[in-house]
PDB file of N, CA, C, O and CB in Angstrom:
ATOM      1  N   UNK A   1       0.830  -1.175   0.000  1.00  0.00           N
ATOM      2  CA  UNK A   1       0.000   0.000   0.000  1.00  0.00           C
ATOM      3  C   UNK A   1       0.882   1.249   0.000  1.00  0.00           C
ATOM      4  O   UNK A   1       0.703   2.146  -0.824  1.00  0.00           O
ATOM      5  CB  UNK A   1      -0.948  -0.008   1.207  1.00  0.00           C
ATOM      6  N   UNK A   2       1.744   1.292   0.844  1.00  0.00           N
ATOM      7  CA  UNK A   2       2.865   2.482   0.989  1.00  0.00           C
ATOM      8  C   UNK A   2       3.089   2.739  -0.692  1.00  0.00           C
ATOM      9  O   UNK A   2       2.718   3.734  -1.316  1.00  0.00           O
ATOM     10  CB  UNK A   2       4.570   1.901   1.968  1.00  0.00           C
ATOM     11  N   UNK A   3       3.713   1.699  -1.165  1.00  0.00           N
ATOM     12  CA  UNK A   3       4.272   1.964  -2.639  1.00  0.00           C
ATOM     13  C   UNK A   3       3.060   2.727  -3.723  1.00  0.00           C
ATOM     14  O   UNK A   3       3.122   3.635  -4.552  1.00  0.00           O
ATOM     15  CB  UNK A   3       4.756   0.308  -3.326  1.00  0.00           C
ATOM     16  N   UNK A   4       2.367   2.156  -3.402  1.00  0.00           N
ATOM     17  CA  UNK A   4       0.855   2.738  -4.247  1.00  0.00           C
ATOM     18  C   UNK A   4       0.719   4.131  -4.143  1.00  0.00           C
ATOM     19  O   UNK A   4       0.706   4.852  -5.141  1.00  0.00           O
ATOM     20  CB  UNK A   4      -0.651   2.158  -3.602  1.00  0.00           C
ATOM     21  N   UNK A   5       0.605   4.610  -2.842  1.00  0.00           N
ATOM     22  CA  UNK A   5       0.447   5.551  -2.044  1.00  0.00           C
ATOM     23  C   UNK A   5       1.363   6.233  -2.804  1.00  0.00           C
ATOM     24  O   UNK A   5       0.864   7.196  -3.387  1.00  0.00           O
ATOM     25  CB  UNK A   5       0.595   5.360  -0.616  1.00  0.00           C
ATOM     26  N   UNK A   6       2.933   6.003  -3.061  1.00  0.00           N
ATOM     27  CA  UNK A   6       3.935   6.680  -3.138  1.00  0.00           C
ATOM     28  C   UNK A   6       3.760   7.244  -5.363  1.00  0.00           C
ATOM     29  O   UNK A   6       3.897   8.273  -6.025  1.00  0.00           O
ATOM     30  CB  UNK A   6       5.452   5.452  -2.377  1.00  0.00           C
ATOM     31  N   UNK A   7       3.473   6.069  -5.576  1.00  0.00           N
ATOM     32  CA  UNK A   7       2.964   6.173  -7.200  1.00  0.00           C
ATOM     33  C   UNK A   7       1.471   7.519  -7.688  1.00  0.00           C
ATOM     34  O   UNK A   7       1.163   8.174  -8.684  1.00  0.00           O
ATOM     35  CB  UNK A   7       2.237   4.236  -7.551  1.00  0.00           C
ATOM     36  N   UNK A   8       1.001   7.346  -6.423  1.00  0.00           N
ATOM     37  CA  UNK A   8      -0.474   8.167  -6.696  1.00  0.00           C
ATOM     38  C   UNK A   8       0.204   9.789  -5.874  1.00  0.00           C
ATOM     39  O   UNK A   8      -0.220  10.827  -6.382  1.00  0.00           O
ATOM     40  CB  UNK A   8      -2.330   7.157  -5.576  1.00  0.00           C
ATOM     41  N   UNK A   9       0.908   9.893  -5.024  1.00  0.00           N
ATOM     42  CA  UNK A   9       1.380  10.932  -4.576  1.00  0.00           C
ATOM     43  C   UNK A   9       2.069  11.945  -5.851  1.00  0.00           C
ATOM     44  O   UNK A   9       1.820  13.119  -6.125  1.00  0.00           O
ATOM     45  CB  UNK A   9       2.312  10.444  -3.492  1.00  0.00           C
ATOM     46  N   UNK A  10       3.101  10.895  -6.537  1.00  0.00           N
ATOM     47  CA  UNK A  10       4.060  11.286  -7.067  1.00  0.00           C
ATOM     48  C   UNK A  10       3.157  12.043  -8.791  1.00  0.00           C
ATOM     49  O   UNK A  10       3.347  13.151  -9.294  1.00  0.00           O
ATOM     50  CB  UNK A  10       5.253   9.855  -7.065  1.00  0.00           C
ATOM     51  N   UNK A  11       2.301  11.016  -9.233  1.00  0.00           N
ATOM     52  CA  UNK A  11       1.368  11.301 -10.466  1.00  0.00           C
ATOM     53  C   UNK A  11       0.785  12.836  -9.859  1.00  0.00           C
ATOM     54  O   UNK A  11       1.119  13.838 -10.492  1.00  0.00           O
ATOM     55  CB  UNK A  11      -0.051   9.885 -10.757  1.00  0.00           C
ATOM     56  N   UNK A  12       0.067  12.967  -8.844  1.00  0.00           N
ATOM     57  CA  UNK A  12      -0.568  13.624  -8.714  1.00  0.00           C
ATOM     58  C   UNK A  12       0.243  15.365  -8.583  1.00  0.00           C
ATOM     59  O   UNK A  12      -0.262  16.432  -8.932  1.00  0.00           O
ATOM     60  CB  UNK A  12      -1.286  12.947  -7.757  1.00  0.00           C
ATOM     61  N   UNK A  13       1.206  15.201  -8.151  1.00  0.00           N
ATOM     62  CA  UNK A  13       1.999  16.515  -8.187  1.00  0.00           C
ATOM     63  C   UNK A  13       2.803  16.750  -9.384  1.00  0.00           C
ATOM     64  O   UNK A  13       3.705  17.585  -9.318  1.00  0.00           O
ATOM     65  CB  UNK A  13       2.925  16.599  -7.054  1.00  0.00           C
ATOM     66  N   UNK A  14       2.597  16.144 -10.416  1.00  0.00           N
ATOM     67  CA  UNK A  14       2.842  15.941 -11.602  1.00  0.00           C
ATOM     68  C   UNK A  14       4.238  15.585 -11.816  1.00  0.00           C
ATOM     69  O   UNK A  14       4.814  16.015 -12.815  1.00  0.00           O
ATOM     70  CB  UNK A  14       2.447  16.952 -12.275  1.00  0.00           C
ATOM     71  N   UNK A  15       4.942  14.711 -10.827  1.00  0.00           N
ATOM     72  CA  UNK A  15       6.220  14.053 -10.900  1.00  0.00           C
ATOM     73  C   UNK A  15       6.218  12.397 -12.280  1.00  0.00           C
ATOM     74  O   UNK A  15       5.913  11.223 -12.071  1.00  0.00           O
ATOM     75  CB  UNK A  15       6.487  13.546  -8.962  1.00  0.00           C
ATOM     76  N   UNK A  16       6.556  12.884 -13.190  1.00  0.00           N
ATOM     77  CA  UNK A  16       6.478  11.905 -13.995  1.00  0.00           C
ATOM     78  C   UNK A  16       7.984  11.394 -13.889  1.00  0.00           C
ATOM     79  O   UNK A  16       8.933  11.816 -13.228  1.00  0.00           O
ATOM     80  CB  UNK A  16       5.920  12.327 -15.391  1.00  0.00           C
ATOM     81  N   UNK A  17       7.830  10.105 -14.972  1.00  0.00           N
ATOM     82  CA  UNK A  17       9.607   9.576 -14.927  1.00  0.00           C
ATOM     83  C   UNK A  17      10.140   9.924 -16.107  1.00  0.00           C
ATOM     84  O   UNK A  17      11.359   9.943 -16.283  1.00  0.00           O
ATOM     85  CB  UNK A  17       9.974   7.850 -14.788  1.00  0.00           C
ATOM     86  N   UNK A  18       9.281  10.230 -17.017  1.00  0.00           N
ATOM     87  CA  UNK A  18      10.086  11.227 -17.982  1.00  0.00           C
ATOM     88  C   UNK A  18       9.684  12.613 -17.973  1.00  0.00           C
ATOM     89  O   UNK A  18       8.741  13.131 -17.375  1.00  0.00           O
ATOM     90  CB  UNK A  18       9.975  10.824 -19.419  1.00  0.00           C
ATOM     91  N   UNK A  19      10.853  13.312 -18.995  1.00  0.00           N
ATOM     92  CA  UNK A  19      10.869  15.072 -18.197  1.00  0.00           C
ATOM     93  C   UNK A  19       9.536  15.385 -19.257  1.00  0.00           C
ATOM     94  O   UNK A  19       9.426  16.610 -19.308  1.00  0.00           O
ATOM     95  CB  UNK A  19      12.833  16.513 -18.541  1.00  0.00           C
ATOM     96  N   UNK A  20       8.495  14.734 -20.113  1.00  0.00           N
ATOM     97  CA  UNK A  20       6.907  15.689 -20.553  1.00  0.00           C
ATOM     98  C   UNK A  20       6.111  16.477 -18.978  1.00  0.00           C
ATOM     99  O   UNK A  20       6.234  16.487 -17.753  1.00  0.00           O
ATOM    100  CB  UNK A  20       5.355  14.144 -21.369  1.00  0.00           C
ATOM    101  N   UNK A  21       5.377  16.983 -19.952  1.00  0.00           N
ATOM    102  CA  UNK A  21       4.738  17.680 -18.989  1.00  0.00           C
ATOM    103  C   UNK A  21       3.515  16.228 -18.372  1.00  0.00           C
ATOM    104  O   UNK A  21       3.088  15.200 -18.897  1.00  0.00           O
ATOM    105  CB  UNK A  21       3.971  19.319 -19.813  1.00  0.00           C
ATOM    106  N   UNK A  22       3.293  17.056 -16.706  1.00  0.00           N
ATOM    107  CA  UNK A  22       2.227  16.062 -16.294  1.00  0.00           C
ATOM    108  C   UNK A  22       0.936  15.620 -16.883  1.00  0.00           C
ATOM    109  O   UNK A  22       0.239  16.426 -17.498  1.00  0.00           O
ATOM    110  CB  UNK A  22       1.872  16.412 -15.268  1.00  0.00           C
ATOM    111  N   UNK A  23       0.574  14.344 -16.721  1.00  0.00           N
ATOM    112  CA  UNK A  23      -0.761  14.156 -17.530  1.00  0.00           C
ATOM    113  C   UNK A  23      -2.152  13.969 -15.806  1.00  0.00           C
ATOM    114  O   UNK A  23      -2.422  12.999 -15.098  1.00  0.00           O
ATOM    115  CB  UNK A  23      -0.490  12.154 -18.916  1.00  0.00           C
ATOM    116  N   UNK A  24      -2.385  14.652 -15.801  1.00  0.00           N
ATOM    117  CA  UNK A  24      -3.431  14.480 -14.515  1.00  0.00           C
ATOM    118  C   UNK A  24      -4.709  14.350 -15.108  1.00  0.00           C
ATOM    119  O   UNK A  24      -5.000  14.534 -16.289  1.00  0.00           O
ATOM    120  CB  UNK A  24      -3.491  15.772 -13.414  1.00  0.00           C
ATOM    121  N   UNK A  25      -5.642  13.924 -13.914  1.00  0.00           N
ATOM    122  CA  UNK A  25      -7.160  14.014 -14.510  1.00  0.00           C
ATOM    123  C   UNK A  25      -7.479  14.954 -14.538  1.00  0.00           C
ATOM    124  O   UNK A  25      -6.914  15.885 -13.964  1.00  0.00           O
ATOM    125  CB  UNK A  25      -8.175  13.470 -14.020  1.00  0.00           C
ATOM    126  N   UNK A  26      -8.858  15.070 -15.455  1.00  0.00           N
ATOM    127  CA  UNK A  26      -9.326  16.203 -15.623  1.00  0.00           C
ATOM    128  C   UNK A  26      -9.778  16.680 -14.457  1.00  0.00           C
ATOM    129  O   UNK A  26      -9.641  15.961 -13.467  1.00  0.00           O
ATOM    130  CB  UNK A  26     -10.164  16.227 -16.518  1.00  0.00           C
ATOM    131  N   UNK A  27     -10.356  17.874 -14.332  1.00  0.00           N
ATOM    132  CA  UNK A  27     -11.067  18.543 -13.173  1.00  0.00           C
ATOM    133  C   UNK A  27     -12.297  17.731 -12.526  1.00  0.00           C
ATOM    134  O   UNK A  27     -12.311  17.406 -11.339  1.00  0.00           O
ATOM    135  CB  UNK A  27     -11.606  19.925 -13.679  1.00  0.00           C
ATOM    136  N   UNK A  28     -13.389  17.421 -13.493  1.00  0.00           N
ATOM    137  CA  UNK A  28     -14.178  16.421 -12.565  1.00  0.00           C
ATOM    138  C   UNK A  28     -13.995  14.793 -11.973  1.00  0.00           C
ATOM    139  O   UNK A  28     -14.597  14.001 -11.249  1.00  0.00           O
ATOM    140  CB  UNK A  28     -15.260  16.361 -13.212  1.00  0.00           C
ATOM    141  N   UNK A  29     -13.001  14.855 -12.627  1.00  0.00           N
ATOM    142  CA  UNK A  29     -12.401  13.361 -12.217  1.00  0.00           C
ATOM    143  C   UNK A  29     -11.303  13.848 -10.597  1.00  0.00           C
ATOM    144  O   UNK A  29     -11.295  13.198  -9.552  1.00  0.00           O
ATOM    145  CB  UNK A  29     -11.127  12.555 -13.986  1.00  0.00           C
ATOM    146  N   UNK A  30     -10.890  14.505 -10.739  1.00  0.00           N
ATOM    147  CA  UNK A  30     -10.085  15.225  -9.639  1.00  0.00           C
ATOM    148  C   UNK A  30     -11.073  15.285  -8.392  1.00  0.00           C
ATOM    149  O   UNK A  30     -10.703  14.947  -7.267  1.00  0.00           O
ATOM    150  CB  UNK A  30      -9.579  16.819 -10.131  1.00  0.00           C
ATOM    151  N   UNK A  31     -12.428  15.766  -8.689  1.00  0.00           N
ATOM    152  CA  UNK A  31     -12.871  16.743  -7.485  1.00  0.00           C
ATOM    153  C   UNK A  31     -13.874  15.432  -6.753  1.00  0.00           C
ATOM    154  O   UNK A  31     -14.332  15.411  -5.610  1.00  0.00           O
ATOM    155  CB  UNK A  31     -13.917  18.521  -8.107  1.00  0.00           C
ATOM    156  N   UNK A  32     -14.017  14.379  -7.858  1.00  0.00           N
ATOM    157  CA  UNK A  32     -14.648  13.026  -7.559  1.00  0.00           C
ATOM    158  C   UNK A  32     -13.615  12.709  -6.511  1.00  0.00           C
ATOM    159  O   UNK A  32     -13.903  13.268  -5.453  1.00  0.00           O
ATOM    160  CB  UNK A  32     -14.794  11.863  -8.885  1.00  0.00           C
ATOM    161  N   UNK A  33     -12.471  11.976  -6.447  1.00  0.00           N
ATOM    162  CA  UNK A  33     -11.802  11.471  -6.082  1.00  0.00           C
ATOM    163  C   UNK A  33     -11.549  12.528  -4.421  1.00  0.00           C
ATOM    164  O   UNK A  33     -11.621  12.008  -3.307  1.00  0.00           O
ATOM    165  CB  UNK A  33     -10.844  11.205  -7.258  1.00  0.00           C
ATOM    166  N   UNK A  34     -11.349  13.574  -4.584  1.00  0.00           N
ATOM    167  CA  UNK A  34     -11.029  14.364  -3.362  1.00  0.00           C
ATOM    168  C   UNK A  34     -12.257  14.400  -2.421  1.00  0.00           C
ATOM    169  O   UNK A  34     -12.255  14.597  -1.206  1.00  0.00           O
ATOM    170  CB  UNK A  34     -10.591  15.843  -3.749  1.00  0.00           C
ATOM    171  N   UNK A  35     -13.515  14.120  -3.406  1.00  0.00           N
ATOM    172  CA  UNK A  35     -14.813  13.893  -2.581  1.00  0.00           C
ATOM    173  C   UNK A  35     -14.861  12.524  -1.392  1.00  0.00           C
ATOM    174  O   UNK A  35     -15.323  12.320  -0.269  1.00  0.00           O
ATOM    175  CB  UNK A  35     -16.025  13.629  -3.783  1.00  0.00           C
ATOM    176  N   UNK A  36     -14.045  11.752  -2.477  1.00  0.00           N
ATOM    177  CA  UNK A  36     -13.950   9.970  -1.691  1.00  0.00           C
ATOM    178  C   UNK A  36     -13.127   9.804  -0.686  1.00  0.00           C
ATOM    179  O   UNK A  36     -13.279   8.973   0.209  1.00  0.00           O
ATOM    180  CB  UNK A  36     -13.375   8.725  -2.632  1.00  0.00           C
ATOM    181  N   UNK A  37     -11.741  11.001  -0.843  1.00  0.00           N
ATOM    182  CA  UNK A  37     -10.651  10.838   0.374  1.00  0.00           C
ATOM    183  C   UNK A  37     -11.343  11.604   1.545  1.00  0.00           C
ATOM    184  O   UNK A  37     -11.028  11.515   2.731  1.00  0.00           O
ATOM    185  CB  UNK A  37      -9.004  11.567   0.011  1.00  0.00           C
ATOM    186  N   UNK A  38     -12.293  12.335   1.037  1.00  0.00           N
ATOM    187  CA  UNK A  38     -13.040  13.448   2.338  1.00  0.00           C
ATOM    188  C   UNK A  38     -14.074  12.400   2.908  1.00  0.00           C
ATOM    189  O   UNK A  38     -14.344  12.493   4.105  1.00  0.00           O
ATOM    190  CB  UNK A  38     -14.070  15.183   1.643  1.00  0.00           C
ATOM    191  N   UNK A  39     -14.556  11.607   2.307  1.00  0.00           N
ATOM    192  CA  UNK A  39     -15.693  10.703   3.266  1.00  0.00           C
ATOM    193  C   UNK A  39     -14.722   9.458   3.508  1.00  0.00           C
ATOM    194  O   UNK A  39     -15.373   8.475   3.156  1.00  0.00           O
ATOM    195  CB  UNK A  39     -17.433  10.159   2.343  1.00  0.00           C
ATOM    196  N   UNK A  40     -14.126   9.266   3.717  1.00  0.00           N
ATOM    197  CA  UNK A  40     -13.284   8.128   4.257  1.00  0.00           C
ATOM    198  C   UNK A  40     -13.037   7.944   6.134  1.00  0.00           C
ATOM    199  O   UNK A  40     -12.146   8.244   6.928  1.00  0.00           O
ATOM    200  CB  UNK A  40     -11.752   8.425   3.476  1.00  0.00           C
ATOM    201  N   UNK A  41     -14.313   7.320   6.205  1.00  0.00           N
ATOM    202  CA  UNK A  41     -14.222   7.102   7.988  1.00  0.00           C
ATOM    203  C   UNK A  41     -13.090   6.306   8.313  1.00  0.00           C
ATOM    204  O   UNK A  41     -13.012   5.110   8.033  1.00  0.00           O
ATOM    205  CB  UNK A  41     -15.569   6.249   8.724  1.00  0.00           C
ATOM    206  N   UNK A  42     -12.061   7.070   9.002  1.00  0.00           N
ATOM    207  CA  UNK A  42     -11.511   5.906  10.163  1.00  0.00           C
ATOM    208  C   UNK A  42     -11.003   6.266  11.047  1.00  0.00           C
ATOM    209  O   UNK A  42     -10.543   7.408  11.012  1.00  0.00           O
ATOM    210  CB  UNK A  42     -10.628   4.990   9.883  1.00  0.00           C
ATOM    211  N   UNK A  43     -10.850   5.432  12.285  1.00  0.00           N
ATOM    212  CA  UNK A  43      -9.932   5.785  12.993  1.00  0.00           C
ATOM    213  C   UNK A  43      -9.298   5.608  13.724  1.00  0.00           C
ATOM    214  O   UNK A  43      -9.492   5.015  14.785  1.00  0.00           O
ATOM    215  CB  UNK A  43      -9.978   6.210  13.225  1.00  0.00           C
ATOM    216  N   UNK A  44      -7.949   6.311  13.136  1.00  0.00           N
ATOM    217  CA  UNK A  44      -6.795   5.973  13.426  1.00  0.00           C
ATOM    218  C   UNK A  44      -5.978   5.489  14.583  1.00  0.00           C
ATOM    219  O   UNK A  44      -5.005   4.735  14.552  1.00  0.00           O
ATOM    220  CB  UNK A  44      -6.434   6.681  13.128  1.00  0.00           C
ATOM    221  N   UNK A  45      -6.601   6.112  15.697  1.00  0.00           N
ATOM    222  CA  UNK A  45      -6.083   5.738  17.010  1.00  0.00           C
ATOM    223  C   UNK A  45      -6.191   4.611  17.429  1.00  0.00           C
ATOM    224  O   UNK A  45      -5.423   4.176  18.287  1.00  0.00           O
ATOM    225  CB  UNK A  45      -6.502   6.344  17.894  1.00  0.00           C
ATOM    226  N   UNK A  46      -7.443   3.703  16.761  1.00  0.00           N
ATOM    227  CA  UNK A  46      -7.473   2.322  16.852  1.00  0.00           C
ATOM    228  C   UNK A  46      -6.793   1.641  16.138  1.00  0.00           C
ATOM    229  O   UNK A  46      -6.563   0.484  16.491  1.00  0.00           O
ATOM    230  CB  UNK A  46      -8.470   1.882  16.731  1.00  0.00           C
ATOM    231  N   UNK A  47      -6.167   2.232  14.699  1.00  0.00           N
ATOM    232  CA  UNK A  47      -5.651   1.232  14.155  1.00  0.00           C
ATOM    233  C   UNK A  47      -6.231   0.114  13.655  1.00  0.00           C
ATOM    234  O   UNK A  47      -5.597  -0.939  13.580  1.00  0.00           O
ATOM    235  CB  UNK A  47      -4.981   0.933  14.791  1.00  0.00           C
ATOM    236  N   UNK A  48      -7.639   0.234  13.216  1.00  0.00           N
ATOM    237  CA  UNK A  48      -8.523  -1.177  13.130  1.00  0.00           C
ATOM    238  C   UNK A  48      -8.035  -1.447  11.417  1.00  0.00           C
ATOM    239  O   UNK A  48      -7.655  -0.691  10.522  1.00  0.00           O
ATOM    240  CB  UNK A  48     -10.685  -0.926  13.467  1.00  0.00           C
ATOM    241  N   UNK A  49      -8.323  -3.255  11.537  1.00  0.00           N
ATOM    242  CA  UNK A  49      -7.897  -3.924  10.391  1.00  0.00           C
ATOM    243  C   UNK A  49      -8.444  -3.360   9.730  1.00  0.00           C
ATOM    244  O   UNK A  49      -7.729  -2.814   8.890  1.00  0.00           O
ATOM    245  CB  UNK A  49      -7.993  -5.139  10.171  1.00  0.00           C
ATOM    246  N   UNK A  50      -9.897  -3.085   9.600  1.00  0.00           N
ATOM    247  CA  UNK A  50     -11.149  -2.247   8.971  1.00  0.00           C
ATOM    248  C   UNK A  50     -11.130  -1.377   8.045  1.00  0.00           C
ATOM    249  O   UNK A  50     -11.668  -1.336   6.938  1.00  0.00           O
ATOM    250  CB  UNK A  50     -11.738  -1.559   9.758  1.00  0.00           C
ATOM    251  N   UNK A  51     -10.137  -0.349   8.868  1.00  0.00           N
ATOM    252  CA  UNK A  51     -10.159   1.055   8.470  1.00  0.00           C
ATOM    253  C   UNK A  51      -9.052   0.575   7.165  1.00  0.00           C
ATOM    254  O   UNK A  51      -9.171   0.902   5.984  1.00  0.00           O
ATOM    255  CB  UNK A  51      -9.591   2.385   9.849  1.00  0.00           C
ATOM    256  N   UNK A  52      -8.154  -0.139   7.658  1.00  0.00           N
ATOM    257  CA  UNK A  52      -6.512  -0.481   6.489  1.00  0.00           C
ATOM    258  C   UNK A  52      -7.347  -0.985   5.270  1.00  0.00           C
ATOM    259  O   UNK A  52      -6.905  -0.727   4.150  1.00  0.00           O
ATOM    260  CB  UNK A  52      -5.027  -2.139   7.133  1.00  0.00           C
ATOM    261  N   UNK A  53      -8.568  -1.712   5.391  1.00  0.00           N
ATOM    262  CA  UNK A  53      -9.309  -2.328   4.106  1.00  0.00           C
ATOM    263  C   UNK A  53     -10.114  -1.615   3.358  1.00  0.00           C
ATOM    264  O   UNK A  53     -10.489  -1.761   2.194  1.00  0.00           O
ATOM    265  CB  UNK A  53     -10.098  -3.345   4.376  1.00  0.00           C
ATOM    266  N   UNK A  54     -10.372  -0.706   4.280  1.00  0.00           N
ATOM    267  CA  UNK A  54     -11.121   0.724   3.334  1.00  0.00           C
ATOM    268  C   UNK A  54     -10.414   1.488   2.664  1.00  0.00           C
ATOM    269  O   UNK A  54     -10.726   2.067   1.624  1.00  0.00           O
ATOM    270  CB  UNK A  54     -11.793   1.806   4.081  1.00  0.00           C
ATOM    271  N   UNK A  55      -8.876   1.539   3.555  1.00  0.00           N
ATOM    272  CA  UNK A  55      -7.686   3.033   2.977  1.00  0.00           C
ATOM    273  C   UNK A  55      -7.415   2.369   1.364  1.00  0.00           C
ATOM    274  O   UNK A  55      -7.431   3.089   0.365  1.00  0.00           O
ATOM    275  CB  UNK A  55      -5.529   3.213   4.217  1.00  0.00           C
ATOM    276  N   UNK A  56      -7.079   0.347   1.299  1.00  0.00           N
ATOM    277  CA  UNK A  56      -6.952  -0.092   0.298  1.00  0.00           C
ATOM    278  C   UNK A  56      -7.483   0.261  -0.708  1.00  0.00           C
ATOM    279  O   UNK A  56      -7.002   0.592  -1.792  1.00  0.00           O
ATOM    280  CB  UNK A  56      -7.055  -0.916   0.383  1.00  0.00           C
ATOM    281  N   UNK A  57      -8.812   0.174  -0.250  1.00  0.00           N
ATOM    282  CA  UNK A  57     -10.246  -0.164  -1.513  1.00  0.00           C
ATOM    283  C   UNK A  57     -10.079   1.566  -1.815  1.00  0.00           C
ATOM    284  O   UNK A  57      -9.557   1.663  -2.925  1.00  0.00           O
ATOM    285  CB  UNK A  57     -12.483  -0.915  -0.654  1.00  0.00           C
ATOM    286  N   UNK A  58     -10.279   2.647  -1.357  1.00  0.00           N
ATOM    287  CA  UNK A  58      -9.549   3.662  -1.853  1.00  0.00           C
ATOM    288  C   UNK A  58      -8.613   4.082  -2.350  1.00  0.00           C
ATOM    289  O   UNK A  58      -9.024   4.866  -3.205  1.00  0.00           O
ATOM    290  CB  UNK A  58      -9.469   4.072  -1.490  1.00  0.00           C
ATOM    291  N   UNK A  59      -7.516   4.061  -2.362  1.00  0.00           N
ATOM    292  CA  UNK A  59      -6.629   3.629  -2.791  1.00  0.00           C
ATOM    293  C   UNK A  59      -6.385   3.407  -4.147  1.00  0.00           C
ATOM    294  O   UNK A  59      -5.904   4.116  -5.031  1.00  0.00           O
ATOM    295  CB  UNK A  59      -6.544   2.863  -2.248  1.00  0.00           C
ATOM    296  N   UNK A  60      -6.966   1.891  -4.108  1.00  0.00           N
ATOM    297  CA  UNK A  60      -7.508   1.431  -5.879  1.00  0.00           C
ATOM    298  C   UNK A  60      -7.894   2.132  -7.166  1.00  0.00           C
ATOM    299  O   UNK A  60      -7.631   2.384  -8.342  1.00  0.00           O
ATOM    300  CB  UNK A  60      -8.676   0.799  -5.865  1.00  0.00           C
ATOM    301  N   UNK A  61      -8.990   2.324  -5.751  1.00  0.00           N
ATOM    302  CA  UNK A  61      -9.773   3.481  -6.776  1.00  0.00           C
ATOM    303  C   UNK A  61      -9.657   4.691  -7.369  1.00  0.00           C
ATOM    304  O   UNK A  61     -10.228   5.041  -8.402  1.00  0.00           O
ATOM    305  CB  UNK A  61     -10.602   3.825  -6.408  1.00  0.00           C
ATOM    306  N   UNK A  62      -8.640   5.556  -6.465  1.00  0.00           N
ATOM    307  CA  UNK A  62      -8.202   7.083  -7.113  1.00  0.00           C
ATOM    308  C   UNK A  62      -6.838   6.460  -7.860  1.00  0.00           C
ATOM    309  O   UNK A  62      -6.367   7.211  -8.715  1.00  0.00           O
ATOM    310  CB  UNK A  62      -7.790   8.612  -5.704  1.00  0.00           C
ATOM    311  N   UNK A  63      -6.041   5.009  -7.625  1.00  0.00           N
ATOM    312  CA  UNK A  63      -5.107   4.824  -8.567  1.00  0.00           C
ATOM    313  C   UNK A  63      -5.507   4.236 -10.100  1.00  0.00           C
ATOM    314  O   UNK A  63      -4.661   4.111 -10.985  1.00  0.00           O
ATOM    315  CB  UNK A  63      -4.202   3.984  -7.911  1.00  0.00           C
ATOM    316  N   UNK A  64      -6.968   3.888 -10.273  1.00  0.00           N
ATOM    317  CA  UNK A  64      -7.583   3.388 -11.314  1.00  0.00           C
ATOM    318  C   UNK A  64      -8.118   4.756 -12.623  1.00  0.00           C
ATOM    319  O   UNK A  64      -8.249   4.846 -13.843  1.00  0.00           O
ATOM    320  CB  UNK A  64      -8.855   2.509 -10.551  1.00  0.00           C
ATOM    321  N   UNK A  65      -8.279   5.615 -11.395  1.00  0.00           N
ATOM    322  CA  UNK A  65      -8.725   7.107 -11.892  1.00  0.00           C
ATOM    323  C   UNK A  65      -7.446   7.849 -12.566  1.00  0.00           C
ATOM    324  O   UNK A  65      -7.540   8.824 -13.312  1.00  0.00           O
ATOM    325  CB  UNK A  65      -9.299   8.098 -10.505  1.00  0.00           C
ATOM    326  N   UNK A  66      -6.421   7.318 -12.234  1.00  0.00           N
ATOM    327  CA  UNK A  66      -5.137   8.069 -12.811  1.00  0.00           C
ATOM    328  C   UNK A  66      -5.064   8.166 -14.586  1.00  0.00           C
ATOM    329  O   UNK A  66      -5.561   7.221 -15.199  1.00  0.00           O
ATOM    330  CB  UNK A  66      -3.701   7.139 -12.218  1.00  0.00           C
ATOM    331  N   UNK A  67      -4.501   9.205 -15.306  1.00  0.00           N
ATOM    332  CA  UNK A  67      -4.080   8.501 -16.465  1.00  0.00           C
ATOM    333  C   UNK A  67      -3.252   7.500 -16.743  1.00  0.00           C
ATOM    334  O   UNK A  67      -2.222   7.443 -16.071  1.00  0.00           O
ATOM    335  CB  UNK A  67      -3.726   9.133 -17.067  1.00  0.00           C
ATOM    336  N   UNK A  68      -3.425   6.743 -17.513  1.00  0.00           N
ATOM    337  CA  UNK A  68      -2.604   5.831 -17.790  1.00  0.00           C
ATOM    338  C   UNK A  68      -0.317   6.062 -18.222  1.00  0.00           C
ATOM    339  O   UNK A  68       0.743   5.444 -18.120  1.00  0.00           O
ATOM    340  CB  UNK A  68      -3.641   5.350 -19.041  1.00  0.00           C
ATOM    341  N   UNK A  69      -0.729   7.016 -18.559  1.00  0.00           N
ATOM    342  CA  UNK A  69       0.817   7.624 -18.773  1.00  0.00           C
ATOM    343  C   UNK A  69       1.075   8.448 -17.251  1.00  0.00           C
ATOM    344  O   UNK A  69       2.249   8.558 -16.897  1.00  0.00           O
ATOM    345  CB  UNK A  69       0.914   8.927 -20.368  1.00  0.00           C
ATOM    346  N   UNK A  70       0.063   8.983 -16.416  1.00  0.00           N
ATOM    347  CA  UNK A  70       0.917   9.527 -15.408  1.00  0.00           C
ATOM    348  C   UNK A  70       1.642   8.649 -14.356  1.00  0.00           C
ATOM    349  O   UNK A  70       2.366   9.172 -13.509  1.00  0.00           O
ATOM    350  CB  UNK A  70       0.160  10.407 -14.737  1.00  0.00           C
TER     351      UNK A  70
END
């Protein structure tokens, strides 16, 4: 998950591995996805298995939303 995390971080600030310009989603694909990290219940202080299976399944999903070249 870390690594994922680290791939969707990196796309998203428009860090590509070659020097083109960034390819990001469009604007409503963007504001979808920031909608899904904003309703994302958990918490943290428990540390529940729960919450780690939701961060996944999110996760997925804003990395599925990526372009394919970013």
């Amino acid at each position: 998950m870390d690594g994922e995390l680290a791939i969707l971080s990196r796309g998203l600030a428009g860090e590509g591995l070659s020097g083109e310009p960034p390819s990001l989603p469009r604007v409503p694909i963007l504001s979808g996805m920031l909608a899904d990290v904003r309703t994302l219940h958990v918490k943290p202080k428990k540390g529940r298995l729960k919450d780690l299976g939701r961060i996944e399944v999110l996760l997925e999903s804003l990395i599925r939303r990526m372009p394919p070249e970013a």
